[in-house]
Every structure is written in structure tokens, then in C-alpha cells.
C-alpha positions in Angstrom: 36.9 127.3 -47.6 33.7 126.0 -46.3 30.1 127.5 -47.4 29.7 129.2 -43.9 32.7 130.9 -43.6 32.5 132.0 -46.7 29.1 133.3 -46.4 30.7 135.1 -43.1 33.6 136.8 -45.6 31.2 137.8 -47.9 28.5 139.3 -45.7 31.9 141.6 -43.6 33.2 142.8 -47.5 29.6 144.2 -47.3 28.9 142.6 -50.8 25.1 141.6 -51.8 24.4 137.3 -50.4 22.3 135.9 -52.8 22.4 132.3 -53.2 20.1 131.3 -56.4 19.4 132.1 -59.6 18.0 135.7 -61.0 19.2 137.4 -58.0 16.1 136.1 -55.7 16.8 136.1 -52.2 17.4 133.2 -50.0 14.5 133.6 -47.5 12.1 134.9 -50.6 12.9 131.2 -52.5 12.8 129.7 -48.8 9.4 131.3 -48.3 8.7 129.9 -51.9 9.4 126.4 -51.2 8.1 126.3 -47.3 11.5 125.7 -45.4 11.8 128.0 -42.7 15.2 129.6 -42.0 16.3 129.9 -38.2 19.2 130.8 -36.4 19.2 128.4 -33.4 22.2 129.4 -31.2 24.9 127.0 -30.7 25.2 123.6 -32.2 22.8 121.3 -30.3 24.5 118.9 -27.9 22.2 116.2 -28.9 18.8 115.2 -30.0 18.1 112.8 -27.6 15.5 113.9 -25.4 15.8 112.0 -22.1 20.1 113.3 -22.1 19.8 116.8 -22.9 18.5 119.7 -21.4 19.0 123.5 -23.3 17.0 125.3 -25.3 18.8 125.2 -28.5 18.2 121.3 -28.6 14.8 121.3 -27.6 13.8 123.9 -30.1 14.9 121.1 -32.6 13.8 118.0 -30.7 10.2 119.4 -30.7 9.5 119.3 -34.5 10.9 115.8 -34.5 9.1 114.3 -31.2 5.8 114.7 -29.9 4.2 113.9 -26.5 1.3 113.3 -24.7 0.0 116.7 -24.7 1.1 119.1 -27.7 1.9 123.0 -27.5 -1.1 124.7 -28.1 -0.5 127.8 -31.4 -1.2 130.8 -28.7 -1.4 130.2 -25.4 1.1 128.2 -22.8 -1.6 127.2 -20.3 -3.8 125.5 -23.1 -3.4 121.9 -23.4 -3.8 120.3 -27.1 -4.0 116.8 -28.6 -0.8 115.4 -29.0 -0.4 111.5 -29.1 -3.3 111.2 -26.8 -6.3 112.4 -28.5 -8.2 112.7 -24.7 -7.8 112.7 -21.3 -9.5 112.7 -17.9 -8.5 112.3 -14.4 -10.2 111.6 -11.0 -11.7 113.6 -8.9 -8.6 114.9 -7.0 -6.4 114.7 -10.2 -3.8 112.2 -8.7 -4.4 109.2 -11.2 -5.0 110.8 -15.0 -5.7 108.6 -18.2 -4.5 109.1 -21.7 -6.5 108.0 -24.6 -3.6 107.3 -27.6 -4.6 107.9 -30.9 -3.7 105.8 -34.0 0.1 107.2 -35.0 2.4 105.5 -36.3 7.0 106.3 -36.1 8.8 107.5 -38.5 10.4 104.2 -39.3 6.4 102.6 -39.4 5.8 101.2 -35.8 2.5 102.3 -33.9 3.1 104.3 -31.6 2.0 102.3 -28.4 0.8 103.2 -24.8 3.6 101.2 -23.5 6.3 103.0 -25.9 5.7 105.6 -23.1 6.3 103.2 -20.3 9.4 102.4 -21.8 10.6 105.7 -22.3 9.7 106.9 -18.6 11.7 104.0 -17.4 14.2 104.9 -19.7 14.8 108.4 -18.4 14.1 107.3 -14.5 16.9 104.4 -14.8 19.7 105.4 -12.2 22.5 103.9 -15.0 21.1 106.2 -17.6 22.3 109.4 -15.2 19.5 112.0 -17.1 19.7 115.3 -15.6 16.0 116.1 -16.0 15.1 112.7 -14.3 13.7 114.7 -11.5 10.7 116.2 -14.0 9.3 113.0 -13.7 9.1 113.2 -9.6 5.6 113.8 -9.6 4.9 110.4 -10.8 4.5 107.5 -7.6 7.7 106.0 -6.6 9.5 108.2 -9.3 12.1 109.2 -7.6 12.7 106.5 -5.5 13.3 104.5 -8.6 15.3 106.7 -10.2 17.0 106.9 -6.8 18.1 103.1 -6.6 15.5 102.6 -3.6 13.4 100.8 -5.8 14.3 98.2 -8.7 11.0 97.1 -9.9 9.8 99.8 -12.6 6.1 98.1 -12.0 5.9 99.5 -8.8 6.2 103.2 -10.7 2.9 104.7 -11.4 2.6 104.4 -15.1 1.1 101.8 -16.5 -0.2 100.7 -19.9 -3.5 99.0 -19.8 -4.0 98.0 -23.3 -1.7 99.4 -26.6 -3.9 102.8 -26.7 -4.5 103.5 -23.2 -1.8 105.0 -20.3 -2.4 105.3 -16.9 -0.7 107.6 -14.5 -0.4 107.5 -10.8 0.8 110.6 -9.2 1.9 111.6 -5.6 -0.3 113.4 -4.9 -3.0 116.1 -6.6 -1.6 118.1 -9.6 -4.1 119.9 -11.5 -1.2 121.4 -13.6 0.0 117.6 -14.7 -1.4 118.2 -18.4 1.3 121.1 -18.9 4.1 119.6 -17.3 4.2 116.4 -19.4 4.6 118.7 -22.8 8.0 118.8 -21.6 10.4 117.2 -23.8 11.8 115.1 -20.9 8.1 113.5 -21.2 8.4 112.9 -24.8 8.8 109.3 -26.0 11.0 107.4 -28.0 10.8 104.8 -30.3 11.7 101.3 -28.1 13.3 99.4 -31.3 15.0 102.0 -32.7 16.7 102.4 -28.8 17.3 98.5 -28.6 18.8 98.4 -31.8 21.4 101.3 -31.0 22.6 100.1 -27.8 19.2 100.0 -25.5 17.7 102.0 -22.9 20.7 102.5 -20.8 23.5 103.6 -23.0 24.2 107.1 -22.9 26.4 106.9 -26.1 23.2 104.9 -27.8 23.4 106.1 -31.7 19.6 106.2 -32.0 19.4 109.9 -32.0 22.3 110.2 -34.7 21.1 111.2 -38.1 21.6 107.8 -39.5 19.3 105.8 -36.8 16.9 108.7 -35.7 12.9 107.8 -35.4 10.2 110.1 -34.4 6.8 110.9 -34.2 6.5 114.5 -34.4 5.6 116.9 -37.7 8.9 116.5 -39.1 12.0 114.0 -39.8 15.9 114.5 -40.0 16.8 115.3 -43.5 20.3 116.3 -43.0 22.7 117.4 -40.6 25.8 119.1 -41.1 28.2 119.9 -37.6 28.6 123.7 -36.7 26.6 124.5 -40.0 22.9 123.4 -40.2 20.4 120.6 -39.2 17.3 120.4 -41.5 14.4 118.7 -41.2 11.6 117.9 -43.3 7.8 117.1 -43.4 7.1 113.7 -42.2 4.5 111.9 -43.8 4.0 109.3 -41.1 3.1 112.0 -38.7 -0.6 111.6 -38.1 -2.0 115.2 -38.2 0.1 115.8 -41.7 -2.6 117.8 -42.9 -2.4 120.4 -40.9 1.7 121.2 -41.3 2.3 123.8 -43.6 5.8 124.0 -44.1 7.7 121.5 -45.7 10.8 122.0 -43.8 13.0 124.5 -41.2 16.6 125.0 -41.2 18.2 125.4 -38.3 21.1 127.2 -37.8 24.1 127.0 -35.3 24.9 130.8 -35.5 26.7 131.7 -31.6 27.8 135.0 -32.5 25.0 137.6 -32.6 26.4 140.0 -35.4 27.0 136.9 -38.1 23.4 136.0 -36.8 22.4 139.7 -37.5 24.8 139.7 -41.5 22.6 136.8 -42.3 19.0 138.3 -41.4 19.9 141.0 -43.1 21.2 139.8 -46.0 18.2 137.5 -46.8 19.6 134.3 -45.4 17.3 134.0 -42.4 13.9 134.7 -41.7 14.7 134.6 -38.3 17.5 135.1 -35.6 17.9 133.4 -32.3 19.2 137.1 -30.1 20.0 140.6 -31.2 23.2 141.8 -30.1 22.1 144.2 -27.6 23.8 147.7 -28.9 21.7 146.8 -32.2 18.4 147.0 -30.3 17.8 150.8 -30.5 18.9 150.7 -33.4 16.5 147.7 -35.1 13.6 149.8 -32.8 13.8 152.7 -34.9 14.8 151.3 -38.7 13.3 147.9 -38.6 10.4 147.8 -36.3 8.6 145.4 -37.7 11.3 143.0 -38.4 12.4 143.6 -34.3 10.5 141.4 -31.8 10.4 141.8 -28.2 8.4 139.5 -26.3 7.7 138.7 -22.2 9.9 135.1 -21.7 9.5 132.8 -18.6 13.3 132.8 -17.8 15.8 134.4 -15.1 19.3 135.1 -16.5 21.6 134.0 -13.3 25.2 132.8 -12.0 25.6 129.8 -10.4 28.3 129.8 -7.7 30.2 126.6 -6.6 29.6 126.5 -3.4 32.5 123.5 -3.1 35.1 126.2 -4.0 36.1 128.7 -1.7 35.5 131.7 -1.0 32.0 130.6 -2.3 31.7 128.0 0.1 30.8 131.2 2.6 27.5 132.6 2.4 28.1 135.9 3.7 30.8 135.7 0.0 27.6 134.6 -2.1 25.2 136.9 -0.6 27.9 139.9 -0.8 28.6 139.4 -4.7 24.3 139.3 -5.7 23.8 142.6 -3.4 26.3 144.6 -4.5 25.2 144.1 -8.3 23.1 146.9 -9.8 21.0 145.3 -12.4 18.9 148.1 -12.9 22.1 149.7 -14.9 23.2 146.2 -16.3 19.5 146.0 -18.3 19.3 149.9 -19.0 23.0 150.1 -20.5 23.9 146.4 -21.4 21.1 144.2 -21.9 18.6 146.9 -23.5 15.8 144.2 -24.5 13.0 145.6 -22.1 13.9 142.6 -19.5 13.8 143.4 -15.8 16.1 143.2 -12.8 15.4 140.1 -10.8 14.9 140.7 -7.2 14.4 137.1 -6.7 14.6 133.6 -9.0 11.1 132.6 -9.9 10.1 134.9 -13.1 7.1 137.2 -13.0 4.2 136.0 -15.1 3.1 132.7 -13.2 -0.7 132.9 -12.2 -1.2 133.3 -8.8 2.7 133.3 -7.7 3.9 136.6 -6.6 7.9 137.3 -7.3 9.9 137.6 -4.8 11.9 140.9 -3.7 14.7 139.2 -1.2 17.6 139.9 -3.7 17.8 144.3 -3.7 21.1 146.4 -4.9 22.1 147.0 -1.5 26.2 147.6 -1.9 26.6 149.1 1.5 25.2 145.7 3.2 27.5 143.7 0.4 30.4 145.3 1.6 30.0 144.9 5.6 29.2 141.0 4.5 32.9 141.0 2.4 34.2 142.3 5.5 32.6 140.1 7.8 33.7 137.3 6.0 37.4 138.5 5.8 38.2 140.6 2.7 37.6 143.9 3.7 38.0 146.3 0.7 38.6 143.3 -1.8 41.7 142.5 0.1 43.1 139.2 0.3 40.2 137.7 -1.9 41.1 134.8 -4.2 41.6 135.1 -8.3 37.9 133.6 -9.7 36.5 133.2 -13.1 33.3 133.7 -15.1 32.7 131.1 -17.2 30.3 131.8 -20.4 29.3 129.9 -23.6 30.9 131.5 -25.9 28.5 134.7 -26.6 29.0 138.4 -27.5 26.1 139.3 -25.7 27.3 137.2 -22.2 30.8 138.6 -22.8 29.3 142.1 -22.2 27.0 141.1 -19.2 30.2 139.7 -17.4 31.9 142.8 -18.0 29.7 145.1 -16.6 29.5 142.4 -13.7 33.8 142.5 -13.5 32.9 146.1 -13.2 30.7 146.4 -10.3 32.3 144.4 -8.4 35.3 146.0 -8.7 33.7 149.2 -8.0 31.7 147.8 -5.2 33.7 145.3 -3.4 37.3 146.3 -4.3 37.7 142.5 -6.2 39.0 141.2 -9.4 37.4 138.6 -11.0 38.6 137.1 -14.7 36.3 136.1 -17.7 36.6 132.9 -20.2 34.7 131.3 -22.3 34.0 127.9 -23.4 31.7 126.2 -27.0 28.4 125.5 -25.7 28.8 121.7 -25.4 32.1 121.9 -23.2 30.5 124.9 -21.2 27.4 122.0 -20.5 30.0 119.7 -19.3 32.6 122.4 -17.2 29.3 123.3 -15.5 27.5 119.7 -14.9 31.2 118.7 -13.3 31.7 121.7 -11.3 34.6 122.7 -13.2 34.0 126.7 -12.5 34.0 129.4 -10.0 31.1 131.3 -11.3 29.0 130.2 -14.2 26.8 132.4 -16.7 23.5 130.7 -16.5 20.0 130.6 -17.8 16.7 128.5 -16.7 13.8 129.1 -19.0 10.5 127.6 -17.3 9.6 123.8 -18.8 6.1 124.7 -17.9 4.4 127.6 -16.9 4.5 127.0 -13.1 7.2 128.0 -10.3 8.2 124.8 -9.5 9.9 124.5 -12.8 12.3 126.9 -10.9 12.2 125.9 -7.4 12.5 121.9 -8.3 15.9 122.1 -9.8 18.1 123.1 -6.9 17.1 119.7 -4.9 19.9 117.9 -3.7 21.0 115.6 -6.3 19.4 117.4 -9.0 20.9 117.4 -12.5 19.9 120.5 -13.1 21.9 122.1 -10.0 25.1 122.0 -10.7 26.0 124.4 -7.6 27.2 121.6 -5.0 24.3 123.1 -2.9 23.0 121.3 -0.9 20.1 121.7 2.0 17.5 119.0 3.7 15.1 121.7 4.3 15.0 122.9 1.0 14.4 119.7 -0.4 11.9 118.7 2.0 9.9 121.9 1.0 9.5 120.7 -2.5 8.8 117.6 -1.4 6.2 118.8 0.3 4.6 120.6 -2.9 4.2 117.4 -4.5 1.9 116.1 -2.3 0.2 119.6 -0.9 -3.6 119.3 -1.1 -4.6 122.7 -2.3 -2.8 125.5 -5.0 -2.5 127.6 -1.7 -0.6 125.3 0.3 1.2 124.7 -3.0 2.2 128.4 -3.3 3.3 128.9 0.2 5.8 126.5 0.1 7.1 127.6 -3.7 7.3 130.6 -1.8 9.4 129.1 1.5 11.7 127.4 -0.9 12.6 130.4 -3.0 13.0 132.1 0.4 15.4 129.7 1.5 17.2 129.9 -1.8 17.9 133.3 -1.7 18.9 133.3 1.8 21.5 130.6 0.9 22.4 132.2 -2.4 24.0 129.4 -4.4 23.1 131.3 -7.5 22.4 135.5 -8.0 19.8 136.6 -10.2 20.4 139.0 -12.4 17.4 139.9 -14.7 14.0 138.1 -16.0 14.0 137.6 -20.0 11.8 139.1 -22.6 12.7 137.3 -26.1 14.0 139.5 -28.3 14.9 138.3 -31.8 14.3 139.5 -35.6 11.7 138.1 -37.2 10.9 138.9 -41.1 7.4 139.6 -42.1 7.0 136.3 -44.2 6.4 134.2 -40.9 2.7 134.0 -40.0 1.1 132.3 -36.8 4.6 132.7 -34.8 2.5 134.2 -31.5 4.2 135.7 -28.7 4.5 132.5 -25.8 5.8 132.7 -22.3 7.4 129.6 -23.0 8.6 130.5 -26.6 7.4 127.0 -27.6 5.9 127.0 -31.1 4.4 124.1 -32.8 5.8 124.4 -35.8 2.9 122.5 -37.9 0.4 125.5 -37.7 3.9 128.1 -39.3 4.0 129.3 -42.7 5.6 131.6 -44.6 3.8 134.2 -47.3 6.7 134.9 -49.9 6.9 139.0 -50.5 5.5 138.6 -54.2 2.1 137.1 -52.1 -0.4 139.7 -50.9 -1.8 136.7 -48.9 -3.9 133.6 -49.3 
């Protein structure tokens, strides 16, 4: 019997988990020895950072890779050294200038100015087929190289004008570029390592498998274990080394909420990735300070393929979002403090006002069923829900079964699929309705708006619409933030009107965290640099 599955039996028999000598606790000899413990979700698809595009990847990818610009400890908007120890742009912020610093990889190369033209490249090539491509749109003649309209990567605005110095040319003026590029479809990688594994166009390149992988970040691969853990551990090549205080995280591929919850509580993590939500009141009033609840820049959503019918009918897609009350799905399902979302693009962006469009409105959902032929339910085709395999999305798309039933007089079925076939059923159009997410890449709404371009590998809808896209092409080049905003705003409009996809709430993070983790701060983005984290044993009344 493997270790985890043991540990799973173990923790259900309700019998005490300790896992070293004397009867000390996991996290306290953890805390002891500086490794972080951290339930991570689902097994990560990959590490490579130009092929994948979930959170539970880039939560690992970012303490083995680091950009341009670095997460700052506290605040989202805040840009900090990363590989480029300064910056400046022009006067209109079009063309911007990184200064690198002296760094070096993990297997001893510098880390060059034109490692970052490589990588761009990398990511914009057409063969490669990277879904976050379009991220690096803002750059000039970005897209039309990644597009196939242009074969000569000189002609893209990045250039390196000597081994410590990057220039970049943008479409137009983007004040916001500095947070953008801390996006891990910015982040580098290392150009010999990639060569040596296949080069920059193979998409089955072993570079970023634990036997070839080379950073530059805080830490390095130390082991990795399938469906159980991957660790990493300080790296001493990493050039702020002084400043990273733990000498290594676990993280842990834990996809059901409650084993999550058995370990936290039985000392084997110092942190969980979710709370089941029927736990919540409950951690509230026992555990309060162990129970963390903080705002998150992400809308919880289902994508509809709009290829399949009845879906390929708006007056369908706009039926199913209005007849949803999500005021009772986060009240008696959800229970985390999030909020129903009455449009796609999350509160808490400066100067971006959420939309309302998307109202419980069940009486106007069912004149559109009928309008569209299925008057009372009647005569509408069998569809699915398709989750990643989840307690918590199980429950959602239950309550969601329910309402429609109610509402609209349909029957819809559930299934679920592991997170890395769910990836693929979804980036195929292999579903009816999909359980979705989108946490924002950068504080800013065209980190939602962006992705439902046509041709997008972020869309996965089949939607498609020329004004849409022209809107958001238009944003790239729009001259001032209130131009900019108005035609965020038209696109989400449009969006909503079309209804490929039906919000369904914004996200707060809600997790356990135990006591012994300091200078974990509350972030829009939930991205922490992990080199300012620590961990202050129990037996330590402090520094």
C-alpha cells in the first residue's frame, strides 16, 4: 500500500498521524527544518511555463522560475526586482527597457537578455500551439507572428541590445506593462537546457521533467513523485539567496477537500488548497485562526459550447445564466463569503466598475426556453456538466441540476474527469457545459476580457465574434486608461449579451492556514513570493 493511501486509512480509523520520532508532529519538525507543507490541488499538468496554464502549476512554477518583474510580499500592483534590477520607459510607455542583473541558472549559465528573446519566441511560435500566446499580444507584431502572418521573429518588438539589457516595443501605451510581464507565460527558460531536450518547438520537450529541469527562481526540483508530492528546495544559484528563508516547500496533489482537511488537521500540512464548504462554519467558530478567507481576483463560471446544440442558440445560453439564483448557490453551497457575479470581470480592479448585465431573472429565462422551442423543458436535449474531479464542484453542479430543473423544467447530467484529462476534454471541445475558473494573471480587466478572442487558447467555447475581438484590439492601442476602460466595458457587454459562458460567483480564497506561517499576506492575485515565507515552530515564541 502506498504511503498516501495509507496515510488516507489511517487519518478515516481516526487514529493519531505522526510521522517522526518522539511523537513530534509533522508540520512542527517541518517548521523545524524550514520546508513548507502545502496542499496544491490536483497534480500539476506540467512545469513548463510557456504549455500550461492553471493555477495549481503556476503555484509551483513560480518558486522554480522567475521573471522580469517579481511579485511584490503585500501588494499586487507593486512591481519588484526580479531578473531586471531596473526599468524605465518613454514618455508614452510604448517602448520599456529592462536592466538585467547578474544571475546565473540553476545548471550555471548567466542568465542573458536574449534568454528572454528566446523564450518569447518560444511561446509566440505558431508550431509550439501555447494557449497563453495571446498574453504576449501587447508586444509589436506579437500576434501577427504568432499568427503565421509574420516569419521573421526580428520584426517582433523585443530585442536584446547587449547580454544585460532588453528592449521592448509595444503596440501601443501600457502603463500597466510592468504587472503583466510577472505572469508566468513571461517567465523565461533556460535556451540550452530547451535545445538539448528537443528545442523550442517540441511540445513533448523533456526540459521541464524532473531529470532535465533548469531555473532561475528561489528554488530547484528536489523530487517528484506522481499523484503524491513534488518538492523543491533552496537554490543556491538563485541570486537573492539571502533573502529565502525556507529551505524547501512540499507540495501536495490532494483533489479531494476532506483528505486535504484529515491532513491539516492531523499535523501533515501547514496549509490546504480549499475547505470543503459544509466545514466553513464550522472551522469559523473552532479554528478561527487557522481559517482564512481572503478577497481573490477570480469569477467561478461555465463555459458553453456554443458548436453543440442547443447551445449554439443564444436565447438557450442566455436562458440557463438567468434562471440561476446564485445568491442561494453562495449562501447555502459555496459559504466562503464570495459573491454572486452579475457580470465576468471580478470586482476589485481600480477604476473598472463590474458589470450588472447577468441578474436572476427566471421569468425572462423561461419565455427565452420557450422562444427558442422548449417550452417547459420539453423536448430539450440530454447535456452534461463536466467538472475536475472536486467535492466542492460536485456540489455546485448539483445545486445548478437543481435550479434548472426547478426553473426551466430540464435535466441536465453531471461527470467528472482528473484534472489533466478535464484540461484536455475542455481545450478540444469535448463537453456540453464545463465547470470553469479564470483567476486574473494581473490585476487589470483585460486579463478577463482578452481570453475569449477568436482563436484564443484560453476560450475553449467555439465562440466566436469580429466585433468582440476588434474591441480588444482596440484596447491595446487606446491612448488614455479611459478610452481603455470603455472598451473593457463594451467587450464585457458584448460578452454577456452573447453568453458563451454564465457567471456564477467572484472568489474569495478560503483555505486553512496554521499559525506557524509568517509573511503569507492576503493578495488579490494569491501570488506569494515564496523567498520572504517562513515558518516559527510552536516551541518558538518568535525571533
Amino acid at each position: 500500500m502506498r504511503a498516501f493511501a495509507r496515510l488516507f486509512l489511517v487519518a478515516i480509523l481516526g487514529l493519531t498521524v505522526t510521522s517522526c520520532g518522539g511523537g513530534i508532529p509533522e508540520t512542527e519538525k517541518a517548521a523545524q527544518e524550514g520546508i513548507l507543507l502545502m496542499g496544491n490541488g490536483s497534480e500539476p499538468k506540467g512545469l513548463d511555463p510557456h504549455l500550461v496554464t492553471g493555477v495549481p502549476e503556476s503555484t509551483i512554477i513560480r518558486s522554480l522560475l522567475e521573471g522580469l518583474i517579481a511579485s511584490h510580499p503585500t501588494n499586487d500592483l507593486e512591481p519588484a526586482p526580479g531578473m531586471a534590477e531596473s526599468w524605465e520607459s518613454n514618455e508614452d510607455f510604448s517602448v520599456w527597457t529592462f536592466h538585467l542583473r547578474d544571475a546565473q541558472w540553476s545548471n550555471g549559465d548567466p542568465v542573458l537578455a536574449s534568454d528572454f528573446v528566446y523564450s518569447w519566441q518560444r511561446i509566440l511560435s505558431p508550431e509550439l500551439g501555447a494557449e497563453y500566446a495571446p498574453m504576449l499580444y501587447l508586444i509589436e507584431n506579437a500576434e501577427q507572428f504568432n499568427r503565421g502572418e509574420i516569419e521573421d521573429f526580428s520584426q517582433v518588438g523585443v530585442k536584446a541590445l547587449d547580454d544585460k539589457t532588453l528592449q521592448v516595443t509595444l503596440q501601443g501605451s501600457t502603463p500597466h506593462f510592468l504587472n503583466v510581464i510577472k505572469h508566468t507565460s513571461y517567465f523565461p527558460v533556460n535556451p540550452r537546457a530547451v535545445e538539448e531536450n528537443g528545442g523550442m518547438l517540441d511540445r513533448q520537450s523533456g526540459w521541464s521533467t524532473f531529470e532535465n529541469y533548469v531555473g532561475n527562481g528561489a528554488f530547484q526540483l528536489k523530487e517528484w513523485v506522481t499523484n503524491q508530492v513534488i518538492e523543491v528546495e533552496r537554490s543556491p544559484t538563485y541570486w537573492d539567496a539571502e533573502t529565502v528563508r525556507l529551505n524547501g516547500i512540499r507540495f501536495y496533489p490532494i483533489d479531494n477537500a476532506n483528505t486535504e482537511e484529515t491532513m491539516f488537521r492531523n499535523d501533515r500540512l501547514h496549509m490546504t488548497n480549499t475547505v470543503n464548504p459544509d466545514k466553513i462554519p464550522f472551522f469559523q467558530e473552532e479554528m478561527p485562526e487557522e481559517m482564512s478567507i481572503t478577497p481573490y481576483l477570480g469569477v467561478y463560471f461555465y463555459r458553453l459550447n456554443v458548436t453543440r446544440e442547443p447551445f449554439t442558440d443564444v436565447r438557450v445560453r442566455r436562458a440557463l445564466a438567468l434562471a440561476l439564483d446564485k445568491q442561494t448557490i453562495v449562501e447555502r453551497v459555496t459559504k466562503g463569503g464570495q459573491a454572486p457575479a452579475t457580470g465576468f470581470v471580478p470586482a476589485g480592479i481600480p477604476g473598472y466598475e463590474p458589470s450588472t448585465a447577468v441578474q436572476y431573472d427566471p421569468d425572462e429565462a423561461r419565455r427565452l426556453l420557450a422562444e427558442a422551442g422548449y417550452a417547459g423543458g420539453e423536448g430539450f436535449p440530454r447535456t452534461e456538466i463536466m467538472i475536475n474531479t472536486s467535492e466542492a464542484h460536485r456540489k455546485i453542479a448539483e445545486a445548478i441540476q437543481a435550479l434548472w430543473r426547478e426553473e426551466l423544467g430540464i435535466d441536465v447530467g453531471i461527470y467528472n474527469q482528473e484534472w489533466k484529462v478535464y484540461l484536455d476534454s475542455q481545450s478540444n471541445l469535448d463537453y456540453d457545459i464545463s465547470r470553469s475558473a479564470w483567476i486574473g494573471d494581473f490585476v487589470y480587466p483585460s486579463t478577463f476580457t482578452d481570453m475569449f478572442t477568436t482563436g484564443n487558447g484560453n476560450n475553449d467555447t467555439g465562440w466566436s465574434n469580429t466585433r468582440y475581438d476588434a474591441l480588444v484590439a482596440q484596447s491595446w492601442v487606446a491612448e488614455t486608461e479611459e478610452e481603455r476602460m470603455e472598451l473593457f466595458h463594451e467587450a464585457e457587454d458584448l460578452l454577456l449579451e452573447e453568453m458563451p459562458i454564465i457567471p456564477i460567483y467572484w472568489y474569495t480564497r478560503v483555505k486553512l492556514m496554521s499559525p506557524m506561517v509568517q509573511e503569507w499576506h492576503p493578495k488579490l492575485l494569491d501570488a506569494h513570493p515564496y523567498k520572504y515565507v517562513w515558518l516559527q515552530p510552536n516551541g518558538d515564541a518568535g525571533e
